[in-house]
C-alpha positions as CSV (number, residue, x, y, z in Angstrom):
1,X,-11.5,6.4,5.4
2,X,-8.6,8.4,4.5
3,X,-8.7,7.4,0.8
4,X,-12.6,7.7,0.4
5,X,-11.9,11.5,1.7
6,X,-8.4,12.3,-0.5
7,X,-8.6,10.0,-2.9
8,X,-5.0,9.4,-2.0
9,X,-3.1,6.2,-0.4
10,X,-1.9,6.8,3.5
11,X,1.3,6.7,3.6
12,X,3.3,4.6,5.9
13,X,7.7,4.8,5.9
14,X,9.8,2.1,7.2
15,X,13.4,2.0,7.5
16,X,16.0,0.4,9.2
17,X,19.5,1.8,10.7
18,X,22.5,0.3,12.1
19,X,23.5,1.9,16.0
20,X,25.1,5.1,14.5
21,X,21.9,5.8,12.1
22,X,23.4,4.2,9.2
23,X,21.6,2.7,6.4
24,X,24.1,0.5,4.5
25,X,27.4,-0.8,5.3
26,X,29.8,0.2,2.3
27,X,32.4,-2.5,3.4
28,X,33.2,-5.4,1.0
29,X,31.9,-7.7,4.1
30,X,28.3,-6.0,4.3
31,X,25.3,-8.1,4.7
32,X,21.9,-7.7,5.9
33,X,21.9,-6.1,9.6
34,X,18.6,-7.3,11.0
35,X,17.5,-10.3,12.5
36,X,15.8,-13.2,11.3
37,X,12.9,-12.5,13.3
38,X,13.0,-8.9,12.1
39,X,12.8,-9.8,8.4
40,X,9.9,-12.6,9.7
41,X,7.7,-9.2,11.3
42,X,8.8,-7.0,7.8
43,X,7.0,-9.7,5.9
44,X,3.8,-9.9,7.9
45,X,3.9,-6.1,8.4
46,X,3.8,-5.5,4.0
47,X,0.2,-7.7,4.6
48,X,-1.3,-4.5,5.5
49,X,-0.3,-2.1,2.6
50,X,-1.8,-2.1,-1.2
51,X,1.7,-1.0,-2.2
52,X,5.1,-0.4,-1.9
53,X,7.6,1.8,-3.3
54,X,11.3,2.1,-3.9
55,X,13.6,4.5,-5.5
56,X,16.3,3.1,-8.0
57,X,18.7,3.1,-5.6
58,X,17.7,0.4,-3.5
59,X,17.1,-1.7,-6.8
60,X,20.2,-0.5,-8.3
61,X,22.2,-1.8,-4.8
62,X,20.2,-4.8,-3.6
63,X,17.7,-6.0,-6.2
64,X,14.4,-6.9,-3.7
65,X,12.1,-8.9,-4.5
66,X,9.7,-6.7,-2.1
67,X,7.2,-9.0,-1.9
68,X,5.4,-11.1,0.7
69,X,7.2,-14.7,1.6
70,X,8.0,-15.6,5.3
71,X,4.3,-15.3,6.1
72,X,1.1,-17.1,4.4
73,X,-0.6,-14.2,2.2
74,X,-3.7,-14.1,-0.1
75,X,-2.1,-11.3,-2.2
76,X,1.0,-9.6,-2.8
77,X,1.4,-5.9,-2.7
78,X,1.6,-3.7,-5.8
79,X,5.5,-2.7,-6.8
80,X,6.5,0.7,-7.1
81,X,10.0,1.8,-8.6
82,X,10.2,5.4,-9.0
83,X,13.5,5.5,-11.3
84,X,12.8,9.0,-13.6
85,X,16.5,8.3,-15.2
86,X,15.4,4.8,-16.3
87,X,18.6,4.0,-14.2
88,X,17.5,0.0,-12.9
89,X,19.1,-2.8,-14.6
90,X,16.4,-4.7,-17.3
91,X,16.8,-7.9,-15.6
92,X,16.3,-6.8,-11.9
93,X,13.8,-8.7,-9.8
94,X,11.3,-6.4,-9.6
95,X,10.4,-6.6,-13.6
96,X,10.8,-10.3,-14.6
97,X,9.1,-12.7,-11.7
98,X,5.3,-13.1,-11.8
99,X,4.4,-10.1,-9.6
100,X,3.4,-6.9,-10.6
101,X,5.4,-4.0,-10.9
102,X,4.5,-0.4,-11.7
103,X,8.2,1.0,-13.0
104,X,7.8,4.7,-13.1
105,X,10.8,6.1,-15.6
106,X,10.5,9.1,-17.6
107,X,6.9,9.7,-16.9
108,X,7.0,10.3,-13.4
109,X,5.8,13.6,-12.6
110,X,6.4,14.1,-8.8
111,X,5.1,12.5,-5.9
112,X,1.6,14.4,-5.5
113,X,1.0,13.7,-9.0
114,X,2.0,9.6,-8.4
115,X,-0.4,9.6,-5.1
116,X,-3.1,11.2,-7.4
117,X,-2.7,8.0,-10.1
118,X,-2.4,5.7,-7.0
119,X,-5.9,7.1,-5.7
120,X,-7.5,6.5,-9.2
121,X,-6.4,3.1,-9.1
122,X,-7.9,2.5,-5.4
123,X,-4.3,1.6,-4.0
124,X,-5.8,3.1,-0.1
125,X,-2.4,1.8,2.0
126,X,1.3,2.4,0.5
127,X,4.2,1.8,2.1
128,X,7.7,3.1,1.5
129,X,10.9,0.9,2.1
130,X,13.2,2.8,0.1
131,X,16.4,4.9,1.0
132,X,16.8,8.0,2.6
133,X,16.9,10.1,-0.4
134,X,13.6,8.4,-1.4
135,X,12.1,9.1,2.1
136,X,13.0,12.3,2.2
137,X,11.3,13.2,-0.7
138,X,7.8,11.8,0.9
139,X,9.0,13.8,4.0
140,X,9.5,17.2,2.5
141,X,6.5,17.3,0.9
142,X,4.2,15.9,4.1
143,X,2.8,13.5,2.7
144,X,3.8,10.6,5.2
145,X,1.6,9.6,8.3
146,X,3.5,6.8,10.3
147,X,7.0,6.4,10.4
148,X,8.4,2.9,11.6
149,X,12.4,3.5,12.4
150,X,14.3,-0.2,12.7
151,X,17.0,0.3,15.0
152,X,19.5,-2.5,14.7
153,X,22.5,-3.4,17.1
154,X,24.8,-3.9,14.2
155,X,27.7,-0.4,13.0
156,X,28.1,-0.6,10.1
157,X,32.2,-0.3,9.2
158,X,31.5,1.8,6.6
159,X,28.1,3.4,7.0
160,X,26.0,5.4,5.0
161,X,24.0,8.0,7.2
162,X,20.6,8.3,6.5
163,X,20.2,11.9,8.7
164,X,17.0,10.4,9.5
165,X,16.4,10.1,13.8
166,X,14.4,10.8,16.5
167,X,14.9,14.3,16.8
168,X,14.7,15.1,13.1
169,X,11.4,13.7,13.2
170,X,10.2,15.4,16.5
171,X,11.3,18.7,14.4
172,X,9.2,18.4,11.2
173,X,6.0,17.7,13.2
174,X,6.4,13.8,14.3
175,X,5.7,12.5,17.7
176,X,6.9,8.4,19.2
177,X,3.2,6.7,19.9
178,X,4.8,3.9,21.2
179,X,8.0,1.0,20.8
180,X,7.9,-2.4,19.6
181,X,10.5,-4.8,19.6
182,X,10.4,-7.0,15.8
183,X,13.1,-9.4,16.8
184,X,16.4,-8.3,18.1
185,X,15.9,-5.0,17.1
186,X,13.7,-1.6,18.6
187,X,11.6,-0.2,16.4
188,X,10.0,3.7,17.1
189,X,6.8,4.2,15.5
190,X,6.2,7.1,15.3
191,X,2.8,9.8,13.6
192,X,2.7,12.9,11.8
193,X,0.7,14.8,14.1
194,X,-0.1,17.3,10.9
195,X,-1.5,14.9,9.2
196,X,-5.4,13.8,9.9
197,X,-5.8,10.4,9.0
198,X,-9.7,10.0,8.5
């Protein structure tokens, strides 16, 4: 409904922090920080999104594959890798398996204009996994709808603060519907209450 009025793709953010609200560990010793079970729900959760996007950084630091394994799946999401420096390395995941990828490099325009192409191209669901500067970006400009906010049990040793939390949320318009628990770790889902869905 909310693509047949906009033309534009909902948009859904996801990220995951360590205790302290960090989203990388800088430490030589860093590995992933959620649970199994975690990454299990991540994969059945991307089953209900036409897309997801990425900035370069996250290619640039841990070459995903983004796409849709732990679960059975008909489909696998569209790609998205805005990168307007042309910064991601040629052989990264993303642009050599047998999934498609839509790598946005000099030509990107801004995010309003990529929700406009989106629309056109009937992508009705996206979902953002990249990094804080990424989700910012999406944030600033209210265009996001649901937030999902991973909170793992791991500190990081060297962390990376994202500045994204509960009360920076509450204070640019987003309210906690409710808490789930994907795994070991809490997640706080929460809505943009400026935003009209349908």
């Amino acid at each position: 409904m909310h693509w047949c009025k906009h033309r534009k793709p909902i948009i859904t953010v996801k990220l995951a922090v360590d205790q302290n609200g960090s989203v990388d560990d800088l430490s030589s010793k860093s590995t992933r920080f959620t649970s199994e079970e975690c990454l299990n729900k991540v994969h059945d959760f991307r089953k209900d999104f036409d897309a997801i996007l990425v900035g370069a950084n996250t290619v640039i630091r841990d070459n995903p594959q983004l796409t849709i394994r732990r679960v059975p799946s008909d489909r696998q999401p569209l790609r998205i890798v805005v990168d307007p420096n042309n910064r991601i390395d040629s052989s990264s995941i993303l642009l050599n398996d047998e999934f498609e990828t839509l790598h946005l490099a000099s030509e990107f325009n801004g995010i309003s204009s990529l929700l406009n192409k989106l629309g056109d191209m009937e992508i009705q669901t996206l979902l953002v996994e990249g990094g804080p500067t990424t989700i910012r970006h999406f944030l600033d400009e209210g265009h996001v709808s649901r937030f999902y906010l991973v909170n793992s049990e791991i500190t990081h040793s060297e962390p990376v603060d994202s500045g994204i939390n509960k009360e920076m949320l509450e204070n640019i318009g987003f309210e906690l519907l409710n808490i789930e628990e994907w795994g070991e770790e809490i997640v706080e889902v929460f809505s943009n209450k400026r935003i009209i869905s349908v």
